[in-house]
GUMIGU-140302 format. One record per residue (C-alpha): residue number from 1; residue in one letter; chain; x, y, z. Coordinates in Angstrom, 1 decimal, m for minus. Each point is the difference from the previous one (the first is absolute). Layout:
NUM/A/A/X/Y/Z
...
***
This chain:
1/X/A/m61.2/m33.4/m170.7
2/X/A/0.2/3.8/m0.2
3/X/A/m3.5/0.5/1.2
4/X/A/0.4/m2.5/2.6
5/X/A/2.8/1.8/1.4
6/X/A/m2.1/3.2/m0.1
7/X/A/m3.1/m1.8/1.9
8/X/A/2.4/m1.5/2.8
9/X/A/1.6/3.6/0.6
10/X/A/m3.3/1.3/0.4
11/X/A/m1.2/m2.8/2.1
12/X/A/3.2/0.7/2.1
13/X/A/0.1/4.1/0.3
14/X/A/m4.2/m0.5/1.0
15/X/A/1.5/m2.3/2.9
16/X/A/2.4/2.5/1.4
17/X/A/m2.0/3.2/m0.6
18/X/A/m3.9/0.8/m0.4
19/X/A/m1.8/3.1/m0.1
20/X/A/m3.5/m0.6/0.1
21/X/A/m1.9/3.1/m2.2
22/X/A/m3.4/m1.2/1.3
23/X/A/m1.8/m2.1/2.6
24/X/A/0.8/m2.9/0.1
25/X/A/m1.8/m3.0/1.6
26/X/A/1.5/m3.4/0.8
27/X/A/m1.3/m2.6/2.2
28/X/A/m1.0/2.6/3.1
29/X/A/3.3/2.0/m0.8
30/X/A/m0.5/3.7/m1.0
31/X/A/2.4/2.0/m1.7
32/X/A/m0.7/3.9/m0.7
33/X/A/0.7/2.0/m2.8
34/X/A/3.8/1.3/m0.2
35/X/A/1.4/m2.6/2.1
36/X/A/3.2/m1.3/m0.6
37/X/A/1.3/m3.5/1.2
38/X/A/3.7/m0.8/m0.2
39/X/A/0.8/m3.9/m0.1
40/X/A/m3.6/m1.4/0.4
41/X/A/1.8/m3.6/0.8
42/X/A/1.4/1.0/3.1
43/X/A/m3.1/1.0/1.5
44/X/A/m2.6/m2.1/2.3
45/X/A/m3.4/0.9/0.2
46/X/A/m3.3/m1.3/1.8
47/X/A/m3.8/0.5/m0.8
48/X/A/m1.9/3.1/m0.1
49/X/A/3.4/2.7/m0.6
50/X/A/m1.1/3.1/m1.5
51/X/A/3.0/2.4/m1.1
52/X/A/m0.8/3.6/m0.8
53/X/A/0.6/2.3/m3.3
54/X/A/3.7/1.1/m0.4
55/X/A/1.3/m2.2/2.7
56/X/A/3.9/m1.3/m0.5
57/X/A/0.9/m3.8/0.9
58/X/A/4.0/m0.2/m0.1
59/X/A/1.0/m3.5/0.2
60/X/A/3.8/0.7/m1.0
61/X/A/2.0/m2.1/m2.6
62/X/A/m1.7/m2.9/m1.2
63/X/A/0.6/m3.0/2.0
64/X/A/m2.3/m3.3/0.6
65/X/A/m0.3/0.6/4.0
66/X/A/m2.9/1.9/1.1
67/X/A/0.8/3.1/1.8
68/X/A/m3.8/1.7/0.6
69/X/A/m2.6/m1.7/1.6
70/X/A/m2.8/0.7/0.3
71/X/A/m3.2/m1.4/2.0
72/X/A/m3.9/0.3/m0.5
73/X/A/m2.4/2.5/m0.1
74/X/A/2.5/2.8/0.1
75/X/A/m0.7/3.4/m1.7
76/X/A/3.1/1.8/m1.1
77/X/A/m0.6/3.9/m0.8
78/X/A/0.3/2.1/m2.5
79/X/A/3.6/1.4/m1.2
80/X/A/1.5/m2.3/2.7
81/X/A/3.5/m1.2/m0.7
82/X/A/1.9/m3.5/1.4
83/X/A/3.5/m0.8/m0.4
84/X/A/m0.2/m3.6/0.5
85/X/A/3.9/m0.8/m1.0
86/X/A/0.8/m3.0/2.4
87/X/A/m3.0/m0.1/2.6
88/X/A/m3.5/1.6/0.9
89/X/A/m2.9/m2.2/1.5
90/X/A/m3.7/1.7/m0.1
91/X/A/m2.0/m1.9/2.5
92/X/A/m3.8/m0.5/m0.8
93/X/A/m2.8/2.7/0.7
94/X/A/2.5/2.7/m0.4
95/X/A/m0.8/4.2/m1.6
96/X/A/2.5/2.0/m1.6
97/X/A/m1.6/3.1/m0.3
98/X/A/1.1/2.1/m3.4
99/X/A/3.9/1.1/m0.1
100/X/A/1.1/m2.2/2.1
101/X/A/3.4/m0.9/m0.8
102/X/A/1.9/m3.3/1.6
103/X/A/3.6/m1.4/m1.0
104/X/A/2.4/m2.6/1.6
105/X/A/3.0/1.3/m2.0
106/X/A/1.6/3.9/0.2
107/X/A/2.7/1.7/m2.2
108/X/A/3.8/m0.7/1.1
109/X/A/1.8/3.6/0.4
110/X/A/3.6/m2.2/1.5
111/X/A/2.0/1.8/m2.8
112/X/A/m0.6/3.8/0.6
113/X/A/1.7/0.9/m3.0
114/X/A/m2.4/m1.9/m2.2
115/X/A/m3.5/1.4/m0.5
116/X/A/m2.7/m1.9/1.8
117/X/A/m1.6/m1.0/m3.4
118/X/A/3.1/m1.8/m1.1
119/X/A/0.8/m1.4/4.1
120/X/A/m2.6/m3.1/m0.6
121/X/A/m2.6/m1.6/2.0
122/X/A/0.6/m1.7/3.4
123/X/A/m2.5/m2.6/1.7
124/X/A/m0.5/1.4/4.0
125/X/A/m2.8/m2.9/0.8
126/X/A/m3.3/m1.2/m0.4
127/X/A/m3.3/1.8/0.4
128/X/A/m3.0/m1.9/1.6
129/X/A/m3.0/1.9/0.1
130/X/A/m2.2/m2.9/2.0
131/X/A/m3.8/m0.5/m0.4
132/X/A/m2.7/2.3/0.6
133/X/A/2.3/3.5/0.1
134/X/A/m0.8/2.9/m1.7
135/X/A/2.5/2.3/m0.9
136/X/A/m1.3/3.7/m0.9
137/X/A/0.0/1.8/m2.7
138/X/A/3.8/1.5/m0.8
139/X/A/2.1/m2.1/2.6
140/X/A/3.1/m0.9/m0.5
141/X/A/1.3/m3.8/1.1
142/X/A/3.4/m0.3/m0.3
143/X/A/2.4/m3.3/m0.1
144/X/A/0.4/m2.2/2.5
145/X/A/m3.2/0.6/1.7
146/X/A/m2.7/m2.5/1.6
147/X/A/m4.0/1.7/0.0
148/X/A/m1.6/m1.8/2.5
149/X/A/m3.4/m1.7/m0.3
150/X/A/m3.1/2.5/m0.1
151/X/A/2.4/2.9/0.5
152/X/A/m0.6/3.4/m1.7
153/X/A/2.5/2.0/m1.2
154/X/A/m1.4/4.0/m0.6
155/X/A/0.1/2.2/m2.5
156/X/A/3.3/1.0/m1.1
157/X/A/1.8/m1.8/2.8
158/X/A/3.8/m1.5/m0.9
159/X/A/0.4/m3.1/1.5
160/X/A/2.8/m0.8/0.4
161/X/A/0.5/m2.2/3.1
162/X/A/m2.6/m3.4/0.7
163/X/A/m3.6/0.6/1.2
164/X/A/m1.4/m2.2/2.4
165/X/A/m3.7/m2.0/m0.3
166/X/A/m2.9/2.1/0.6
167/X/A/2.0/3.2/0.6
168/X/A/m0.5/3.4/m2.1
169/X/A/2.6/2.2/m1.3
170/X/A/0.8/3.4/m1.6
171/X/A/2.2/2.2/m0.6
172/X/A/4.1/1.4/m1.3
173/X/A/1.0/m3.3/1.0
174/X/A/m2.7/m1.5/0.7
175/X/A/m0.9/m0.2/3.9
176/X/A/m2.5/m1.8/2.3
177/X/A/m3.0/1.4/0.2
178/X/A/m3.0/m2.0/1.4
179/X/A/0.5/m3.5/0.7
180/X/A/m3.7/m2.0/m1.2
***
């Protein structure tokens, strides 16, 4: 019984957290070397995903409702980092180039005398980055906000309000820049 309690914890802790040392191949589904994944059972994921070395997949507390999805044939950069606590949809066809960092969730700073670390998280609202976008390399998408289908978000842009279909952006926040 002892050991069995030792294999089920295991089983459990492996459910909530991964770090993958290595490559590792499943089914079309590509994980690098360093990447972490934080409750793997709340994630979705379609055909042909490729995740790059040291990325970070935060899922939140564990829970049995799925709050990253994820469609096929995406590529998700290296060092890129999602905060997936209540909702982000990745549409199919979509590139996350490396340090890309996404997250549907922010740090609450209500109580001013508290630091920020001890203030907990707060859900702002969902992130749907729709098919065939590409977001470049260092952006920043923040809660709440809708990428459009075959938009491209530049280089170290913030986003932080929606992006239409077709419609290039850039920028400290993010602005229109060429619509396709």
């Amino acid at each position: 019984m002892k050991y069995f309690r030792k294999i089920i914890g295991l089983i459990r802790s492996y459910l909530v957290h991964i770090q993958f040392d290595g490559n590792f191949f499943l089914n079309n589904f590509r994980i690098g070397r360093n990447s972490t994944i934080n409750s793997i059972k709340r994630i979705s994921v379609g055909q042909k995903v490729h995740i790059g070395s040291d990325a970070v997949i935060n899922c939140g507390i564990p829970s049995n409702k799925k709050s990253l999805f994820v469609g096929s044939n995406v590529y998700i950069g290296r060092m890129v980092q999602i905060n997936a606590y209540h909702s982000v949809t990745i549409g199919d066809n979509v590139v996350f180039a490396d340090r890309v960092y996404i997250s549907d969730a922010s740090h609450n700073y209500d109580d001013k005398d508290i630091a920020i670390i001890d203030n907990g998280t707060d859900f702002y609202g969902p992130v749907h980055i729709h098919s065939g976008a590409w977001i470049g390399i260092g952006a920043c998408i923040m809660p709440g906000v809708r990428i459009g289908k075959n938009a491209i978000v530049g280089a170290n842009a913030v986003v932080t309000k929606d992006v239409p279909d077709y419609t290039i952006v850039g920028g400290v926040p993010a602005k229109a820049i060429k619509k396709q």
